[in-house]
C-alpha positions in Angstrom: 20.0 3.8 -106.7 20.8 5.8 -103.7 22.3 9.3 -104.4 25.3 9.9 -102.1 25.5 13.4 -100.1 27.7 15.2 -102.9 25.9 13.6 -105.9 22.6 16.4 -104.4 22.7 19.4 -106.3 22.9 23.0 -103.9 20.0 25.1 -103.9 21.0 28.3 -106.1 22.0 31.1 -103.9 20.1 34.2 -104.8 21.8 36.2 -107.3 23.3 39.7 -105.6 21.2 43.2 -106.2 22.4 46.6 -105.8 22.5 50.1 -104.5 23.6 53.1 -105.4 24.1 55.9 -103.2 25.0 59.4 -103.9 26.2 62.1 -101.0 25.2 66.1 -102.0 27.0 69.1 -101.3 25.1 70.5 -98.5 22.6 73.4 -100.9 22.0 70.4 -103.3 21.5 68.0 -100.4 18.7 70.3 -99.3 16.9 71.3 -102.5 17.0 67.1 -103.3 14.9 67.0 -100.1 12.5 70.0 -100.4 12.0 69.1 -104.4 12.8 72.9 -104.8 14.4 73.9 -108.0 18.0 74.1 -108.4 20.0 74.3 -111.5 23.1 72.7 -110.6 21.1 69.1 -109.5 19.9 69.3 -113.8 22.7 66.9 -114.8 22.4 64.9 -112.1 18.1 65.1 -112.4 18.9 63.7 -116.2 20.5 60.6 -115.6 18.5 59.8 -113.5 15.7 60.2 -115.3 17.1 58.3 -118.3 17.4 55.2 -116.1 13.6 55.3 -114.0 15.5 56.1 -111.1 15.1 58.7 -108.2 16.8 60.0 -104.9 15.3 58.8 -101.4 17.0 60.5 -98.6 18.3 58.0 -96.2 17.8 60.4 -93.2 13.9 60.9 -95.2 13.9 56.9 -95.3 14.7 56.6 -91.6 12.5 58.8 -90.2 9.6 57.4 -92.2 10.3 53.7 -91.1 9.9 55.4 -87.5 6.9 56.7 -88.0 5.4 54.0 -89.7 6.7 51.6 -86.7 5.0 54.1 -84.0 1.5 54.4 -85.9 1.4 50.4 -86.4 3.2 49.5 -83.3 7.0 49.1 -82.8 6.9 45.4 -82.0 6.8 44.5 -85.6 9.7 46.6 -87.0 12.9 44.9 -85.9 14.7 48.3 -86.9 12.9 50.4 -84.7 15.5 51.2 -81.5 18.5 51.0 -83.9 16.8 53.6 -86.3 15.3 56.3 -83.6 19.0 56.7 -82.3 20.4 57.2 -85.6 18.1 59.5 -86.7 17.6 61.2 -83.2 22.0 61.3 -83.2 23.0 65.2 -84.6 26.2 63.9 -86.0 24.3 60.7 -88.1 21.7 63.5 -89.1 23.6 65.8 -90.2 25.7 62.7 -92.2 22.6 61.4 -93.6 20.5 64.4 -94.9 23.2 64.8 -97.7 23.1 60.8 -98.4 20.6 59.2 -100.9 19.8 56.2 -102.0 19.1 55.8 -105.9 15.6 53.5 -106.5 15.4 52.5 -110.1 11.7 51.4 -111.5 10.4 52.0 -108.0 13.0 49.5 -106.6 15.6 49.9 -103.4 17.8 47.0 -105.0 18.3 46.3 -108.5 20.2 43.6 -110.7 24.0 43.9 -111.7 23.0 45.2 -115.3 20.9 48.3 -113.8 23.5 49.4 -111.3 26.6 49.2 -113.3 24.6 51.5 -116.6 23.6 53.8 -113.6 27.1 54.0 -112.2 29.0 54.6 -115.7 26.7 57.3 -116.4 27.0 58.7 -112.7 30.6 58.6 -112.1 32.0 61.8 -114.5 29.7 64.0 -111.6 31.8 62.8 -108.8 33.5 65.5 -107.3 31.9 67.9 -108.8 29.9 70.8 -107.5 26.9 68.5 -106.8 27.4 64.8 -106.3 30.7 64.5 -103.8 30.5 60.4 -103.5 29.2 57.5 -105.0 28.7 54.1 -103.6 27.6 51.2 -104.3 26.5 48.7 -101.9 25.4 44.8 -102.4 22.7 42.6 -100.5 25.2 40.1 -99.3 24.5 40.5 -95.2 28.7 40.4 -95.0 28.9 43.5 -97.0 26.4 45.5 -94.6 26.3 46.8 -90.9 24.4 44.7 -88.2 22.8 46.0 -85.7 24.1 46.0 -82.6 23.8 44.1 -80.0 22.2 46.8 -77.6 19.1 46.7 -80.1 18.6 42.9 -80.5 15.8 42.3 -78.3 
């Protein structure tokens, strides 16, 4: 028997993984970075801990890819261009040297389950004197920023 075009099933779309991102006050921001000790990041150093998961710079982040990409040739990191102006921008530095992405079990993007235990225990230090935001981003390309067009080769 011949199946008719909506009798085939559709492949299963990936299921969505996670993000969280935290931005510091600007002294918290900086020992995060350095890995110098500073009381007030404690709490924050806790729950993290209690869920395998650590801070990554995103400015950090950037500036590594770059590197990476100029000791192995740019060619192969799509990235590259965009990346070196945002991290050679002032503004965008200065934005992204208090931002960090939270990798759980050595991951960038986690399931649904991970993120939201991460987030409940996260959320009472918003606003306080360390963590000002919290985000949460998705892998869904809609939900995220695409490079522009000046950096497509």
């Amino acid at each position: 028997m011949a199946r008719r075009r909506d009798d085939v099933e559709a492949p299963e779309a990936a299921p969505l993984q996670y993000q969280l991102r935290v931005v510091l006050e600007d002294r918290a921001a900086e020992r995060a970075r350095g890995g110098g000790k500073y009381p007030a990041l404690g709490p924050l150093q806790d729950i993290l801990a209690r869920h395998g998961a650590v801070l990554v710079c995103q400015y950090d982040a950037f500036a590594g890819y770059c590197a990476e990409a100029e000791r192995n040739g740019v060619e192969g990191y799509p990235l590259y261009a965009w990346t070196r102006a945002t991290i050679e921008d002032p503004a965008k530095k200065a934005k992204y040297v208090r931002s960090f992405s939270l990798h759980v079990a050595g991951e960038e993007v986690y399931d649904g389950n991970r993120a939201d235990a991460l987030e409940r225990d996260l959320r009472p230090l918003v606003g306080g004197a360390v963590v000002k935001t919290l985000a949460r981003h998705d892998t869904n390309p809609a939900n995220n920023p695409q490079m522009p067009e000046r950096y497509r080769s």
